[in-house]
C-alpha positions as CSV (number, residue, x, y, z in Angstrom):
1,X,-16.0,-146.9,187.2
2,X,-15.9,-145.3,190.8
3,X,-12.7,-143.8,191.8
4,X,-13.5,-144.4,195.8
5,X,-11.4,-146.3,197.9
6,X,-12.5,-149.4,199.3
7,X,-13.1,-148.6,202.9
8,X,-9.8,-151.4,204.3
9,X,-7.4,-149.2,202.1
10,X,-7.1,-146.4,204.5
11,X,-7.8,-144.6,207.8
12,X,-10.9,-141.9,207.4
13,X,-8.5,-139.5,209.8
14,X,-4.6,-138.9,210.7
15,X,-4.0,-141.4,213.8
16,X,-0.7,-141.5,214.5
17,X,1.0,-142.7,217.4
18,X,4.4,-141.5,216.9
19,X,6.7,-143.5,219.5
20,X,5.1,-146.8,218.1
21,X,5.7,-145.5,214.2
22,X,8.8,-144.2,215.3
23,X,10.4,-147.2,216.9
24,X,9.1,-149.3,214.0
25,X,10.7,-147.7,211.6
26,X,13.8,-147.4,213.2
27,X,14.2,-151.5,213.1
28,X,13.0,-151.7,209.5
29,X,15.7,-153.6,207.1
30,X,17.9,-151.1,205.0
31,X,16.7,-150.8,201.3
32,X,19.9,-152.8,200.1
33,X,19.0,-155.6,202.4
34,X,15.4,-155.6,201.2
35,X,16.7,-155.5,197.5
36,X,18.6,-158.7,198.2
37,X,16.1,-160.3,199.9
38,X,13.3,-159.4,197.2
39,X,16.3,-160.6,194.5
40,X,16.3,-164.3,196.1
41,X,12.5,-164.5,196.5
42,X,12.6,-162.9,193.0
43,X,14.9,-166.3,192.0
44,X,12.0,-169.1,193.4
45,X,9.3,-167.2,192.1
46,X,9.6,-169.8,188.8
47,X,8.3,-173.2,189.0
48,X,10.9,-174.4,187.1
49,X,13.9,-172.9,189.2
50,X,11.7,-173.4,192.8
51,X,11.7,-177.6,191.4
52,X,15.6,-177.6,190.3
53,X,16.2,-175.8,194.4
54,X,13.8,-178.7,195.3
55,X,15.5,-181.6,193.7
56,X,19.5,-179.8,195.2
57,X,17.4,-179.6,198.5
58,X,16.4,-183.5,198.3
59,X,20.1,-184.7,196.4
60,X,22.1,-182.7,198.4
61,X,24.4,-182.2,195.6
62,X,23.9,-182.7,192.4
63,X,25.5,-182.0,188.5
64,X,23.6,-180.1,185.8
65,X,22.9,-183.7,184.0
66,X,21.4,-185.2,187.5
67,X,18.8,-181.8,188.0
68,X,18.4,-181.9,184.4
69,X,17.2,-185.7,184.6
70,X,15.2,-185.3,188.0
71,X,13.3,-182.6,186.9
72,X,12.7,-183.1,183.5
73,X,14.2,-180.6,181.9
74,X,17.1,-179.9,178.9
75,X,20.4,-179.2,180.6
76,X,20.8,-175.9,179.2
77,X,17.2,-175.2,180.7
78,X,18.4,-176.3,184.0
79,X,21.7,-174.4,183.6
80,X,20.3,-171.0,182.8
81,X,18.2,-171.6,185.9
82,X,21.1,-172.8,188.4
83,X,23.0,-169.6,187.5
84,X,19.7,-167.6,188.6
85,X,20.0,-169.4,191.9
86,X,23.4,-168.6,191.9
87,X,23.3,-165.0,191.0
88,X,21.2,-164.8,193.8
89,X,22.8,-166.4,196.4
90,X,20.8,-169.4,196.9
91,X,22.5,-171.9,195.0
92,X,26.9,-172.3,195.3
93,X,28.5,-174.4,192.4
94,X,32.5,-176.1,192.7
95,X,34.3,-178.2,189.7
96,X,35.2,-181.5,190.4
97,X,37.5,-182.4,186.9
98,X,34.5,-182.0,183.9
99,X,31.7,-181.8,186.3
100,X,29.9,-178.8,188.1
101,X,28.1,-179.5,191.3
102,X,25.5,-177.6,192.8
103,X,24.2,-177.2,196.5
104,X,22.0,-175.4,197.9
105,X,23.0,-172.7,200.2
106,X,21.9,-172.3,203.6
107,X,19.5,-169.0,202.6
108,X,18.5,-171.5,199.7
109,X,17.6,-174.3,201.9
110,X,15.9,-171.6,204.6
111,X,14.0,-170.0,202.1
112,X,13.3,-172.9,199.7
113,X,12.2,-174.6,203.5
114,X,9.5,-171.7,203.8
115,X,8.3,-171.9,200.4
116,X,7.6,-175.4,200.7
117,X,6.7,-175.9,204.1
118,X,3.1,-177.8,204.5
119,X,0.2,-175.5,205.1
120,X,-1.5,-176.4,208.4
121,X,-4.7,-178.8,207.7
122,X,-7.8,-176.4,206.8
123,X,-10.7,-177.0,209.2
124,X,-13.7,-179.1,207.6
């Protein structure tokens, strides 16, 4: 097993241009914005939860037993799941008498929007 470095990984000599590094990293997102933002891509990285954000995206707003039905899962599946969306910020609940209903956010529905967006054609 070599131990080299594939020759993309790194620059064979020190080149930096220190006003361009320097403005950069002055506009770069503070860590506790990048931990939120890494926690709500965290939250759509499961199939499951990124097809019940889906389903709210489509329904608009829907009760555990609706997601549960649309995407095929138990209700306690789809429960444990909406409170991950939650948690993170993409997904708001309110009561309405025995029922909860769930929407999407508007960071849900941007993120969940660049998740899903179509992929441009491939050329043949």
């Amino acid at each position: 097993m070599s131990l080299e470095r594939p020759e993309a990984e790194a620059c064979d000599l020190l080149c930096l241009d220190l006003p361009v590094a320097e403005d950069l990293r002055g506009r770069m997102p503070h860590l506790p914005d990048l931990q939120k933002a890494a926690e709500a891509a965290k939250a759509l990285a499961d199939p499951t939860r990124l097809k019940v954000a889906a389903a709210l995206a489509a329904g608009s707003e829907l009760c555990v037993c609706d997601l549960a039905w649309v995407v095929g899962q138990a209700q306690n599946l789809v429960s444990h799941h909406l409170r991950t969306l939650r948690t993170a910020g993409l997904a708001a609940s309110r009561r309405d008498g025995r029922l909860v209903m769930y929407t999407l956010t508007d960071r849900g529905r941007d993120l969940l929007g660049i998740l899903l967006a179509p992929t441009a054609a491939k050329p043949a």
